[in-house]
FIGUSE-810104 format. One record per residue: x, y, z of N, C-alpha, C in turn; residue number from 0. Coordinates in nm, 2 decimals. Layout:
N
     nxx     nyy     nzz    caxx    cayy    cazz     cxx     cyy     czz  tiba
       X       Y       Z       X       Y       Z       X       Y       Z   NUM
...
END
This chain:
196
     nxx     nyy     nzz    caxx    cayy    cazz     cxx     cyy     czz  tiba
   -2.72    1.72   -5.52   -2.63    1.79   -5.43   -2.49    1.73   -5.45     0
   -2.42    1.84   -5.46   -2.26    1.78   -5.48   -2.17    1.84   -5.37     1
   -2.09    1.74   -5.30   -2.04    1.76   -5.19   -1.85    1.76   -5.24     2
   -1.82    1.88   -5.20   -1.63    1.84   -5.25   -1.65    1.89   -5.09     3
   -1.51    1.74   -5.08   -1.45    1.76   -4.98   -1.25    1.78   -5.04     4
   -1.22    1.87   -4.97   -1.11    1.90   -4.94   -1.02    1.86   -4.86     5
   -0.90    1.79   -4.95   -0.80    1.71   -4.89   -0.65    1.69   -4.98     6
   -0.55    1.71   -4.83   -0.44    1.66   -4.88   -0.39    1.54   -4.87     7
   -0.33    1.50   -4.93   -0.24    1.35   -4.96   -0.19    1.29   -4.84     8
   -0.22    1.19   -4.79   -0.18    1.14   -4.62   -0.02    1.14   -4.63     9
    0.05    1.26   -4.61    0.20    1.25   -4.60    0.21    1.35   -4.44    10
    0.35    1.24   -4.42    0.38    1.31   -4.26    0.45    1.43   -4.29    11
    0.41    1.54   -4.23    0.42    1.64   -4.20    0.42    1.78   -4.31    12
    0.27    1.73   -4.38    0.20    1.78   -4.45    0.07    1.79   -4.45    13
    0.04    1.70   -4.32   -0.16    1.73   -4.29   -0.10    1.76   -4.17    14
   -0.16    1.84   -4.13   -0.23    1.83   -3.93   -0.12    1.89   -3.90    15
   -0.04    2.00   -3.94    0.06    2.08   -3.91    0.08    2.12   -3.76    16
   -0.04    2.16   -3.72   -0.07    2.30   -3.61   -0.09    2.13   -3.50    17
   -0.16    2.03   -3.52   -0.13    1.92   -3.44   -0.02    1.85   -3.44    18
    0.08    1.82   -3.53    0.18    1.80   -3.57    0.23    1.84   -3.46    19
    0.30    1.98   -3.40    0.36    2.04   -3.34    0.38    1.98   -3.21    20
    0.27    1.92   -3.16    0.26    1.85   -3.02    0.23    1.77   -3.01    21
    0.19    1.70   -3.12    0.16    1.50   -3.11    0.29    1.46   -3.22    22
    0.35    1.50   -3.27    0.42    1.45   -3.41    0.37    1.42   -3.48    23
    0.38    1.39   -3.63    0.41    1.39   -3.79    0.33    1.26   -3.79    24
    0.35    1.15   -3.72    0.32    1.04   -3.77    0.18    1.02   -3.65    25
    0.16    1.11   -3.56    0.02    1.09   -3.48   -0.04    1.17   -3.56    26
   -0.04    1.31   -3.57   -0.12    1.35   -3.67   -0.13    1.32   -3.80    27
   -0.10    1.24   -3.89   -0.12    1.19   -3.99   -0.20    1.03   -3.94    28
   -0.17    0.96   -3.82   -0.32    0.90   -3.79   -0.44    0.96   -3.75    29
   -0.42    1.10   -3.69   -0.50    1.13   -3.66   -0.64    1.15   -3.78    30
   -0.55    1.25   -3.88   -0.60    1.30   -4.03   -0.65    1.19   -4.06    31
   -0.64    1.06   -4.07   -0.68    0.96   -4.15   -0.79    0.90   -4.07    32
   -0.78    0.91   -3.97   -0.91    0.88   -3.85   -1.03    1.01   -3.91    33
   -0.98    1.10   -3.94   -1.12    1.22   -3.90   -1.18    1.18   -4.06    34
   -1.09    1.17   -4.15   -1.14    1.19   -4.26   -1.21    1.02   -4.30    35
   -1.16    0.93   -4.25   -1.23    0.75   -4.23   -1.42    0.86   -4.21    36
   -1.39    0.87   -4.09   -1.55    0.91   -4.00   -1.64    1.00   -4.12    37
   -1.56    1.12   -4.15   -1.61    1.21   -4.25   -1.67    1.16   -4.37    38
   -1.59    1.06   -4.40   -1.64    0.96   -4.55   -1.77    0.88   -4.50    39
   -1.76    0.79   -4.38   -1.90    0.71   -4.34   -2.04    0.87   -4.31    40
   -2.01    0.97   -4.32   -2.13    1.05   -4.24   -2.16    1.10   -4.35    41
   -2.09    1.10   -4.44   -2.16    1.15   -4.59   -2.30    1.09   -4.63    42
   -2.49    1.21   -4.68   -2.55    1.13   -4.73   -2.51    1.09   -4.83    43
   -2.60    0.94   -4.86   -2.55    0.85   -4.96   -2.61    0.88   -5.09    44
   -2.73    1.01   -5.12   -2.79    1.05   -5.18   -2.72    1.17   -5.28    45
   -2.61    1.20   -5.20   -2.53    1.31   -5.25   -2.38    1.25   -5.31    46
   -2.31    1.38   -5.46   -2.26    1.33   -5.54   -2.12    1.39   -5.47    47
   -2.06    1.27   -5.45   -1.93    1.35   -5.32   -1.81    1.36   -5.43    48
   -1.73    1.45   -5.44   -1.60    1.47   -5.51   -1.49    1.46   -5.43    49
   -1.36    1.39   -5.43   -1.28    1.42   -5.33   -1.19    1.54   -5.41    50
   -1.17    1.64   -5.36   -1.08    1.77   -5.49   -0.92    1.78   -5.37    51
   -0.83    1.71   -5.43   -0.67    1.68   -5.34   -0.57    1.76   -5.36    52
   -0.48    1.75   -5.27   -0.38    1.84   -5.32   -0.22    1.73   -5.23    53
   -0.13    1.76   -5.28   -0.09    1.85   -5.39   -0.18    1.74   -5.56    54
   -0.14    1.80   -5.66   -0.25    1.74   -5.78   -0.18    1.61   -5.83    55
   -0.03    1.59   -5.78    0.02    1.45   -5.84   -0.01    1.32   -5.76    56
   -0.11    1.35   -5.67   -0.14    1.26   -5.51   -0.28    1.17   -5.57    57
   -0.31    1.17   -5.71   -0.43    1.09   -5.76   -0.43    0.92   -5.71    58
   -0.32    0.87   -5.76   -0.25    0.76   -5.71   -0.29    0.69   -5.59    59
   -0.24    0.79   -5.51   -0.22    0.80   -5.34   -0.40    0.78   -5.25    60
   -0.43    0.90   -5.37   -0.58    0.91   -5.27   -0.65    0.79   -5.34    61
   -0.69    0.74   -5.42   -0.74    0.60   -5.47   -0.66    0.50   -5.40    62
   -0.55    0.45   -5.39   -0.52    0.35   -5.33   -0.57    0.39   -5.15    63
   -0.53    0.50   -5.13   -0.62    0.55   -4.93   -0.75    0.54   -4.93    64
   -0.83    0.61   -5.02   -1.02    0.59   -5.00   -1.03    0.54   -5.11    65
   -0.97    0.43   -5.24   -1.09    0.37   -5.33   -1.12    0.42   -5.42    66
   -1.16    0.38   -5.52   -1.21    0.38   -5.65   -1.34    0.42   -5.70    67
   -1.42    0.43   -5.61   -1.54    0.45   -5.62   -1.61    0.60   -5.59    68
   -1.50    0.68   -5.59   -1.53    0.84   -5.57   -1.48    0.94   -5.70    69
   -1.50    1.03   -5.70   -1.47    1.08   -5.79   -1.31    1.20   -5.76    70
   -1.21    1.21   -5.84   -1.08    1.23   -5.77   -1.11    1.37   -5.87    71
   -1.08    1.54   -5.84   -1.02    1.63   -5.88   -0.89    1.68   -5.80    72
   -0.82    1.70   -5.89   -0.68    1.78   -5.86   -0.73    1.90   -5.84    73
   -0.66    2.01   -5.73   -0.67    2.09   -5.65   -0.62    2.18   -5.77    74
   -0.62    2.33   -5.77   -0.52    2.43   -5.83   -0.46    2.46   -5.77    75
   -0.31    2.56   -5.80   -0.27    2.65   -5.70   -0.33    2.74   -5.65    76
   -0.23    2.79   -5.57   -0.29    2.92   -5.52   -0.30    2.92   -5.36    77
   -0.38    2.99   -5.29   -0.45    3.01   -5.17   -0.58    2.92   -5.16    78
   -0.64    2.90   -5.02   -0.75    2.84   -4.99   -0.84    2.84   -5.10    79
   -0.92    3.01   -5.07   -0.95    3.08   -5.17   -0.98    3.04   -5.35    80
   -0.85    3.03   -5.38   -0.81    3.00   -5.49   -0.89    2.84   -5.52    81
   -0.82    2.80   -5.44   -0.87    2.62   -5.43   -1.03    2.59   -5.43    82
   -1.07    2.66   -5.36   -1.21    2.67   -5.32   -1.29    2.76   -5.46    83
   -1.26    2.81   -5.50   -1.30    2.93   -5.59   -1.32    2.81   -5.73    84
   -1.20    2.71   -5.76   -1.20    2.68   -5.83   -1.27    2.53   -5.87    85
   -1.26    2.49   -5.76   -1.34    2.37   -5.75   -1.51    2.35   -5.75    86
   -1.57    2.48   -5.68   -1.70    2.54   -5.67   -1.78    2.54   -5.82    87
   -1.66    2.63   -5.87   -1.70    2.70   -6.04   -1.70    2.59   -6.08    88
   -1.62    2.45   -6.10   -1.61    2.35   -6.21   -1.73    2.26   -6.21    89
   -1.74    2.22   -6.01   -1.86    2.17   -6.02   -2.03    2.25   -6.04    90
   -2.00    2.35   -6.04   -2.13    2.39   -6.11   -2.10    2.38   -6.29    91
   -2.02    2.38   -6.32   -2.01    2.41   -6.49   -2.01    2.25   -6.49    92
   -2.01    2.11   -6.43   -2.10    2.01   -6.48   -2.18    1.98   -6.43    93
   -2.26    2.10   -6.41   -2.40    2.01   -6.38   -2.46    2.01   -6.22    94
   -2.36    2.09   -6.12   -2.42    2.06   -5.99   -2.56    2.18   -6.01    95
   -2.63    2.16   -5.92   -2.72    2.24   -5.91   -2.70    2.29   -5.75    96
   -2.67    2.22   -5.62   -2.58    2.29   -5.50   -2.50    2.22   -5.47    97
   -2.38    2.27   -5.43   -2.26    2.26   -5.39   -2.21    2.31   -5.27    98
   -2.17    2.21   -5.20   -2.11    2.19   -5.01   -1.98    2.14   -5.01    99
   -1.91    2.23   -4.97   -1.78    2.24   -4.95   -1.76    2.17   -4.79   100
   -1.65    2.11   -4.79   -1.61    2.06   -4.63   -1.48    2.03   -4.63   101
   -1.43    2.04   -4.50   -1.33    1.93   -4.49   -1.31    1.79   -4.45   102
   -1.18    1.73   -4.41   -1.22    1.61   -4.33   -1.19    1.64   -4.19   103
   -1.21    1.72   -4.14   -1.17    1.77   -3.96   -1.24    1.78   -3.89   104
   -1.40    1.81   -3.90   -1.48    1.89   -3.80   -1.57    1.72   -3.77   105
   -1.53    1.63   -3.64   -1.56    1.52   -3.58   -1.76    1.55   -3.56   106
   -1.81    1.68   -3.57   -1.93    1.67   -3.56   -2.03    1.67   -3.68   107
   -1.98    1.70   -3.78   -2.02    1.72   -3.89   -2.09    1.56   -3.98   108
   -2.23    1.58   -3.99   -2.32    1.47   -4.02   -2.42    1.52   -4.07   109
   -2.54    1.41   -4.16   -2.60    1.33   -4.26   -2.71    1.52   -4.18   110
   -2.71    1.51   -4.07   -2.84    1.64   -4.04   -2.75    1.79   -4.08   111
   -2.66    1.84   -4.08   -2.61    1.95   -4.13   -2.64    1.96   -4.27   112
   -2.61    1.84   -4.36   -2.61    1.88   -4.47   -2.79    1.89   -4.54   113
   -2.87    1.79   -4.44   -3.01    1.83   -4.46   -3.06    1.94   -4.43   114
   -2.97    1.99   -4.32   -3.05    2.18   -4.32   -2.95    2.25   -4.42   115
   -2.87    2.17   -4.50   -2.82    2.33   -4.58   -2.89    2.30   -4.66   116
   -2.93    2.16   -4.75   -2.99    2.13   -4.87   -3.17    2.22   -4.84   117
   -3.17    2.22   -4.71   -3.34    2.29   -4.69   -3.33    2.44   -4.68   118
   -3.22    2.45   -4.60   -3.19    2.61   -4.66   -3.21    2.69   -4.79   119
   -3.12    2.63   -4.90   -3.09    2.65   -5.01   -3.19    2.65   -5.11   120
   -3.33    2.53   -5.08   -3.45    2.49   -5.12   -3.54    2.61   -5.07   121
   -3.50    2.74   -5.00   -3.62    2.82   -4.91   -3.54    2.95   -4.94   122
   -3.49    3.00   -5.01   -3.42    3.10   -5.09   -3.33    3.11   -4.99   123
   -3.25    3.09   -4.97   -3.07    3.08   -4.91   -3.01    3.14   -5.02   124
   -2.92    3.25   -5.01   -2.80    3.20   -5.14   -2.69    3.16   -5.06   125
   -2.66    3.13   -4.95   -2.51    3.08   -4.87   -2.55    3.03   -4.74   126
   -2.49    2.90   -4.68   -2.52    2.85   -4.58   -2.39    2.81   -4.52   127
   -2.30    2.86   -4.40   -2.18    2.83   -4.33   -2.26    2.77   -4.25   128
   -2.12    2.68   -4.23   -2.10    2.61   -4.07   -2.02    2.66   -3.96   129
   -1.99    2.76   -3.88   -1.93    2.80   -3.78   -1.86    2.70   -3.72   130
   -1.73    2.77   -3.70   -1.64    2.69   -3.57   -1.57    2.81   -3.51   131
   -1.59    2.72   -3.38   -1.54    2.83   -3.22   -1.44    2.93   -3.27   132
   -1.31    2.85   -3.36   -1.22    2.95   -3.37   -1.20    3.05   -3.49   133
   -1.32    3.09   -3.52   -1.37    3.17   -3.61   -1.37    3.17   -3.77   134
   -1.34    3.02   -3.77   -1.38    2.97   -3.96   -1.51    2.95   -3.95   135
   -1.49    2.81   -4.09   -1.61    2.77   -4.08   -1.57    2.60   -4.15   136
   -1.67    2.51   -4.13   -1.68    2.37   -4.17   -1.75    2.35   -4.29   137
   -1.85    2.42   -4.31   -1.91    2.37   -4.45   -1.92    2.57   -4.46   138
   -1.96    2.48   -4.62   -1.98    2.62   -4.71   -2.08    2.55   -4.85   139
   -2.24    2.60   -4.82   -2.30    2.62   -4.93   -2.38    2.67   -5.03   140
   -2.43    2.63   -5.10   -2.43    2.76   -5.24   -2.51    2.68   -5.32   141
   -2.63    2.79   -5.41   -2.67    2.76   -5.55   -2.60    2.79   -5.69   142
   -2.55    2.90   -5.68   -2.50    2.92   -5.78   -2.30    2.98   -5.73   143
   -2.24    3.00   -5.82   -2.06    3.03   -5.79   -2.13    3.16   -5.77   144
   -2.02    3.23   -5.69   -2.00    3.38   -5.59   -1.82    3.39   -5.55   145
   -1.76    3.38   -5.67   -1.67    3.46   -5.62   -1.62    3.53   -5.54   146
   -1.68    3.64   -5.52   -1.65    3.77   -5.42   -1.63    3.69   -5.26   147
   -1.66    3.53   -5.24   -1.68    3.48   -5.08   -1.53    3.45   -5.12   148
   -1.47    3.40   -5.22   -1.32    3.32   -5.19   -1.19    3.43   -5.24   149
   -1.24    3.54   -5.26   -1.11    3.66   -5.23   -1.08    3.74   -5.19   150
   -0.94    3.70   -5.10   -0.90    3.83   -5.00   -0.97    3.80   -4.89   151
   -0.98    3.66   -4.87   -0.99    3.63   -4.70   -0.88    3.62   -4.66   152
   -0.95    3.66   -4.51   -0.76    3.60   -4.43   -0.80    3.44   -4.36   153
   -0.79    3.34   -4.42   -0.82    3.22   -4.45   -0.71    3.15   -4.33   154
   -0.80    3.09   -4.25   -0.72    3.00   -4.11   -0.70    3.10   -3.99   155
   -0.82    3.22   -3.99   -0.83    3.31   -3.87   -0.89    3.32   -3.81   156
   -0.90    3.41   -3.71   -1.06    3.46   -3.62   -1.14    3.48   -3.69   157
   -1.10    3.60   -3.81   -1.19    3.64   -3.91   -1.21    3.61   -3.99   158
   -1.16    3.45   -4.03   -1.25    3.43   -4.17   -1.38    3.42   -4.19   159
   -1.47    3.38   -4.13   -1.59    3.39   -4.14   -1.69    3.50   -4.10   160
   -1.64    3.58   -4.04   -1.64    3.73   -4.00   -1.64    3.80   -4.12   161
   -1.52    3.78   -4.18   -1.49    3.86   -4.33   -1.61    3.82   -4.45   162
   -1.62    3.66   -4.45   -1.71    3.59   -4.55   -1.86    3.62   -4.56   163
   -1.91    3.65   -4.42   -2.00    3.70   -4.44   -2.02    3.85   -4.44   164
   -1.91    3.92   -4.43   -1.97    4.07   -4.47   -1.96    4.08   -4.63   165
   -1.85    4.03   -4.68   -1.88    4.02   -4.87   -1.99    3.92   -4.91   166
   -2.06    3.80   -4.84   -2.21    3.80   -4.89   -2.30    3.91   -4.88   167
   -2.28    3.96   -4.73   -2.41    4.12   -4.75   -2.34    4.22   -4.81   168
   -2.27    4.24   -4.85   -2.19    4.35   -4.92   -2.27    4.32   -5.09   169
   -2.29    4.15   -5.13   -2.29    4.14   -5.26   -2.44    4.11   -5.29   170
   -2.55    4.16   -5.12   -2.69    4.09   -5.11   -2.74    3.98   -5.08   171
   -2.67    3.88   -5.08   -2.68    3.75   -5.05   -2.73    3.67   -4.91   172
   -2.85    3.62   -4.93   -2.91    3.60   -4.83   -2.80    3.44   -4.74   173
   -2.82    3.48   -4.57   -2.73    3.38   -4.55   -2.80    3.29   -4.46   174
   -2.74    3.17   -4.41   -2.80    3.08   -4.33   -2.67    3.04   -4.24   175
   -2.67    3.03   -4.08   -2.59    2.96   -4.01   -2.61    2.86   -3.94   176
   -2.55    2.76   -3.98   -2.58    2.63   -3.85   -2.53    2.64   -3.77   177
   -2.50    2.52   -3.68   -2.48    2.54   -3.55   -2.30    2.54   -3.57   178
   -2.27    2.61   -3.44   -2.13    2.59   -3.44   -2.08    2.48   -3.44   179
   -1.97    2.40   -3.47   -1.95    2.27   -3.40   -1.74    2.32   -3.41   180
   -1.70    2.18   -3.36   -1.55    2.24   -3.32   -1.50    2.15   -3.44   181
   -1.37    2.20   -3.52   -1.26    2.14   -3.57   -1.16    2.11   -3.52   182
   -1.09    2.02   -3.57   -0.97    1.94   -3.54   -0.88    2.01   -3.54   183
   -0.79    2.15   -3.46   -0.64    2.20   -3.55   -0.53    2.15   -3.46   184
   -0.54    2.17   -3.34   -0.49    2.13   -3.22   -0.46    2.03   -3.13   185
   -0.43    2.01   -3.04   -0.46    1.90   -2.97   -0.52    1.88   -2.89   186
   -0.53    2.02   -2.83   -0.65    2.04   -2.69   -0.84    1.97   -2.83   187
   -0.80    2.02   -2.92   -0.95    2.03   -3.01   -0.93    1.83   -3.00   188
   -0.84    1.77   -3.05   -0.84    1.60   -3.07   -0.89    1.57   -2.91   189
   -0.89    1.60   -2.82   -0.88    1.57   -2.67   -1.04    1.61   -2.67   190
   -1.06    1.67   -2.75   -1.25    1.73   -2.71   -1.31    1.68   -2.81   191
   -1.24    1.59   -2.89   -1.34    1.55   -2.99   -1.44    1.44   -3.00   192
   -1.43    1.38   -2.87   -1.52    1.27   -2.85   -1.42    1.16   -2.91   193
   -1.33    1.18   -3.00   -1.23    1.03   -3.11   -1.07    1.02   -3.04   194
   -1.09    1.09   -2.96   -0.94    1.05   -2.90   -0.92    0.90   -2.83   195
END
């Protein structure tokens, strides 16, 4: 099981935008580095974690912040979408057999979500989201690449996951949902996170 998590370069007022707004640049950039600390200890230890970063000249940055002992891919351009689309495809073309996407934001996200996707996926799943209240999602996983999930979403909405899953049944694709849990975008969300 290969797990990319998605991340940008700990710079102020380039993570945690939408919290930014109301705690400042330099709280939410502790904050970002707090969610994604927690995210890195809840990872199983059984699984092949990739960190995939952005912007792509931040290689430097993210080894000196989380260490030498992970594996670093540069991000591509483009949209969410795009980033996700591309990172998915590479780690299946070496070798993953499933692939779980995440971020470092959603404070509930642990070692048991990724055991019901891996058991999902093992019981003919071909897609397994993780819901959040404000209508994304926290994880995203998969046996084989599916394109048709990372284009032409409206990516950071009500409806992304709304959208995501009518082009899995649109393309046949059997789905699985875990439980909802809440992400970090806000600050009313950091106040409910249990880590404030």
């Amino acid at each position: 099981m290969h797990i990319l998590l998605f991340l940008k370069a700990p710079r102020p007022g380039t993570v945690k935008t939408r919290l930014a707004k109301t705690m400042g640049n330099e709280k939410a950039l502790t904050i970002y580095k707090q969610l994604v600390s927690r995210q890195l200890k809840n990872l199983p230890q059984y699984a092949q974690v990739e960190v995939h970063f952005a912007p792509s000249d931040a290689e430097k940055e993210m080894r000196t912040w989380l260490g030498e002992h992970i594996f670093y891919v540069p991000q591509c351009s483009g949209d969410l979408g795009d980033r996700l689309s591309y990172g998915v495809q590479h780690a299946f073309t070496r070798g993953a057999e499933q692939v779980i996407c995440i971020g470092g934001d959603c404070p509930e996200l642990g070692c048991l979500h990724f055991q019901q996707s891996l058991h999902a996926l093992e019981n003919d799943t071909d897609v397994v989201l993780g819901p959040t209240f404000d209508g994304g999602y926290y994880l995203l996983a998969m046996k084989q690449f599916h394109r048709e999930l990372f284009k032409n979403i409206p990516w950071s909405t009500a409806e992304t996951l709304k959208v995501t899953l009518q082009r899995a049944r649109a393309a046949r694709l059997t789905t699985h949902l875990l439980e909802t849990c809440r992400d970090v975008d806000q600050e009313a969300d950091w106040l409910q996170s249990g880590m404030a």
